[in-house]
C-alpha positions in Angstrom: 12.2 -54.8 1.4 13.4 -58.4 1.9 11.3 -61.0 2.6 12.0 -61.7 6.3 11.3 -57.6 6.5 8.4 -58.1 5.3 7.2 -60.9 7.3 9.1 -59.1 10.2 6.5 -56.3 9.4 3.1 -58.1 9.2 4.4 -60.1 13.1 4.3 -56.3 13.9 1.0 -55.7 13.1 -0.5 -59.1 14.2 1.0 -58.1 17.8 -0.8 -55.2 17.9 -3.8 -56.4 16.9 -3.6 -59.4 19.3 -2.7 -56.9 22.1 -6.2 -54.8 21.2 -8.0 -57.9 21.2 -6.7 -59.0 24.6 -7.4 -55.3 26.3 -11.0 -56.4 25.1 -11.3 -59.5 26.1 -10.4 -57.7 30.0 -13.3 -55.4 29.6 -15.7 -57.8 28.3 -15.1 -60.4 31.3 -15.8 -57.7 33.5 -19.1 -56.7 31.9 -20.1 -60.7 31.7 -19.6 -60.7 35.7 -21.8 -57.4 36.4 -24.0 -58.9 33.7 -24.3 -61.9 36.0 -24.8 -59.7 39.1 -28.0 -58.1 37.5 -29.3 -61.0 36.5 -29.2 -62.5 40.0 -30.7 -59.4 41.4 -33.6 -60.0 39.0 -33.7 -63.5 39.3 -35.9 -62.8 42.7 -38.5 -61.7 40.8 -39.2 -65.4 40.2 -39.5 -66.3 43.4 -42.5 -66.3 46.0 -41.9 -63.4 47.8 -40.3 -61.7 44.6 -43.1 -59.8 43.2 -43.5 -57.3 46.2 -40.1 -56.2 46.1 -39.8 -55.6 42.2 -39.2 -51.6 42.6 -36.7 -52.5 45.2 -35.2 -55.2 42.6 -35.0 -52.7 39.6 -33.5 -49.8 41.5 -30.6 -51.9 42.9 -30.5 -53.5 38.7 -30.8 -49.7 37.7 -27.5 -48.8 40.1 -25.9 -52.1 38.5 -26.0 -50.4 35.0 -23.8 -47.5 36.4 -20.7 -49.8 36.6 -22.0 -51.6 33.0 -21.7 -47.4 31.8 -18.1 -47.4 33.1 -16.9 -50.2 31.9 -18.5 -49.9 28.3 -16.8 -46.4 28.7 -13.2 -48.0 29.2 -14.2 -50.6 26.0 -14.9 -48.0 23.6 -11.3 -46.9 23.6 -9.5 -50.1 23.7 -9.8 -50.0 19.4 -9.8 -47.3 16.6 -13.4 -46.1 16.6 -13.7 -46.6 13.1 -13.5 -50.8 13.3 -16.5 -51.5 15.7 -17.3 -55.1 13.4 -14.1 -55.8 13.1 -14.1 -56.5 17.4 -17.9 -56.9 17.6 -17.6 -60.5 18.1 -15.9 -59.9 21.4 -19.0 -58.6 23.1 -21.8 -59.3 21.1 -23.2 -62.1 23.2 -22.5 -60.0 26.4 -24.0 -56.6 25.1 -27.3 -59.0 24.1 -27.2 -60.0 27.2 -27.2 -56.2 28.5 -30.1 -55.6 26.1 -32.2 -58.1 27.5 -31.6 -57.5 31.1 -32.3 -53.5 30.6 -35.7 -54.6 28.7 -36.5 -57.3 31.7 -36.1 -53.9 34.2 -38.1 -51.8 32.0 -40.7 -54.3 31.3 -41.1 -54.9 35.2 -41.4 -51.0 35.8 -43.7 -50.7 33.5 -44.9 -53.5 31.4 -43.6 -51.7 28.3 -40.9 -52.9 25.6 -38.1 -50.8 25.9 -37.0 -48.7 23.0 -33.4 -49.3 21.1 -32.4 -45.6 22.1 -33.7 -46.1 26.3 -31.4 -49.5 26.0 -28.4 -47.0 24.5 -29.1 -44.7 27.4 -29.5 -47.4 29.9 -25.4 -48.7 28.8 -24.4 -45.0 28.1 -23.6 -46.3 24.1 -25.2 -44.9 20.9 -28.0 -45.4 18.8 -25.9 -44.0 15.4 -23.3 -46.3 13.9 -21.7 -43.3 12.6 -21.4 -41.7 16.1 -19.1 -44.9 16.8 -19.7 -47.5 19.9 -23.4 -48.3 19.2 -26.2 -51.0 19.9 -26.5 -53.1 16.5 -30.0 -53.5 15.5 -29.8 -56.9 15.6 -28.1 -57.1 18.7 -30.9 -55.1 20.3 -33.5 -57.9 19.1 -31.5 -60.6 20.5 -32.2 -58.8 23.6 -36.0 -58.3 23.4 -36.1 -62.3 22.4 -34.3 -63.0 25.3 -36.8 -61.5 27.4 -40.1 -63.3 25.7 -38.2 -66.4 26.7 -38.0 -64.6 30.4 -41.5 -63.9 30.6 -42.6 -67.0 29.6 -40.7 -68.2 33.2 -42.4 -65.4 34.6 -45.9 -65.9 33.5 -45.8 -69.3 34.8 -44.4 -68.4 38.0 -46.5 -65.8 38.8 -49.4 -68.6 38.8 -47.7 -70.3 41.8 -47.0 -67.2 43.5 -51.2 -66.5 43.2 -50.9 -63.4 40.9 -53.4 -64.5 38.0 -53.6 -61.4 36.5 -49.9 -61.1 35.2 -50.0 -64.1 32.5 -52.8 -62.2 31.0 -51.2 -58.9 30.7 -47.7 -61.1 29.6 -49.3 -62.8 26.9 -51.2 -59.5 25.5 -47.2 -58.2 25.8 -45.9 -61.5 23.8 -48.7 -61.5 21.4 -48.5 -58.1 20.3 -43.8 -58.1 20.5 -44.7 -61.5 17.6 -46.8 -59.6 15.5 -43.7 -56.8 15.7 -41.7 -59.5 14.8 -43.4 -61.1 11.7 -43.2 -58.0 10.2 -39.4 -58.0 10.0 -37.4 -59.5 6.8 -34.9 -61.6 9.4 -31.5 -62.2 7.0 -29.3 -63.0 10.2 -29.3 -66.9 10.4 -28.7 -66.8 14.0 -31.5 -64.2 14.8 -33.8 -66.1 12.7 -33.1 -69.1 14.4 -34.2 -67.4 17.7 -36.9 -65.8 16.4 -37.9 -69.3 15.6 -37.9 -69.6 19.6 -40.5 -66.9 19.7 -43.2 -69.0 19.3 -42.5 -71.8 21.9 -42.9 -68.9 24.4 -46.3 -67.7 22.8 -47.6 -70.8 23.3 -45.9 -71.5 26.9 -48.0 -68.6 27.8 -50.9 -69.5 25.9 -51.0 -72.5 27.5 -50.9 -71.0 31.3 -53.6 -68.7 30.0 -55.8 -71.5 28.8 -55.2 -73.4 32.3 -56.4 -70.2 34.4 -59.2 -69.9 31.9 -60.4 -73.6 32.4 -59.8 -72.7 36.7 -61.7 -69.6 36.5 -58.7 -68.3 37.7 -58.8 -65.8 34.5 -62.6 -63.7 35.9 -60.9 -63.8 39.2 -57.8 -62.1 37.7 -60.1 -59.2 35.7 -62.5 -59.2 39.0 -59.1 -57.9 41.0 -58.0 -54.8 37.7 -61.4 -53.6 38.2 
């Protein structure tokens, strides 16, 4: 094989890789545009009149993650199966994103952190790397950090809105989603770094809990769960 063949041979393949990674940058802008639309669904939580309707909120979120199924469905066969990391860039920072915003719906139904298999069900994905497209661990606790930051808004908002009780319950969530964290071995720079975050939000929280505490606002909040 002469030279130019040769060269003529690795355009060929450089073509087709650019075409894969181009069919994946289509899918992915779609997913960052329904990611947006959940997120401004559940961005009403936040506001005055948010906190009675956040069944109403999730459901419509919930009926969002249908068209986030179909069009992680149409991703997983724009590349061989077998070379997830070798693409995972492309939608990393949109299936965090995903993560966090299923975690934010769960955590409003039921105050709970969601697992890393409900997030895989949630996106229609799987849990096993060797069952090929899956949730990366780490990606998955991008997510949850995501939402401490989320809850921090939250807890602080739910103040102004006259629901005391919530930024007691929200701290006793952060508190004890810190502790899961400190017992992790974080290697991933970036995930560190965010980790790092973490404990700005613990004590944003902390701090709203204090300032209901020297209000009284705090035995008003345990007088109403009674």
């Amino acid at each position: 094989m002469s030279v130019s063949e040769m060269f003529i041979t690795l355009q060929g393949v450089l073509t087709a890789d650019q075409d894969i990674r181009e069919e994946i940058r289509k899918v992915v802008q779609m997913l960052e545009q329904t990611a947006r639309e959940i997120l401004t669904v559940l961005q009403g939580v936040h506001q005055g009149s948010g906190f009675q309707d956040i069944p109403k909120k999730c459901q419509k979120a919930r009926e969002h993650f249908g068209t986030v199924r179909t069009q992680l469905a149409s991703l997983k066969i724009k590349f061989p199966s077998d070379q997830y990391y070798r693409f995972h860039e492309h939608w990393r920072f949109v299936l965090q994103r995903l993560v966090f915003l299923a975690a934010f719906v769960v955590y409003l139904e039921t105050e709970t952190l969601v697992t890393r298999e409900a997030v895989t069900e949630i996106l229609g994905i799987e849990a096993d790397r060797e069952r090929g497209f899956h949730l990366d661990i780490e990606d998955y606790l991008s997510g949850v950090l995501t939402l401490a930051s989320e809850l921090s808004r939250l807890a602080v908002n739910s103040v102004t809105a006259g629901d005391y009780s919530r930024p007691l319950r929200i701290s006793a969530f952060i508190n004890e989603l810190d502790s899961g964290f400190r017992l992790l071995n974080l290697k991933n720079d970036s995930l560190r770094k965010r980790y790092d975050g973490l404990k700005y939000d613990v004590k944003k929280i902390e701090e709203v809990v204090y300032d209901l505490s020297i209000r009284g606002l705090n035995k008003e909040a345990g007088g109403g769960e009674k």
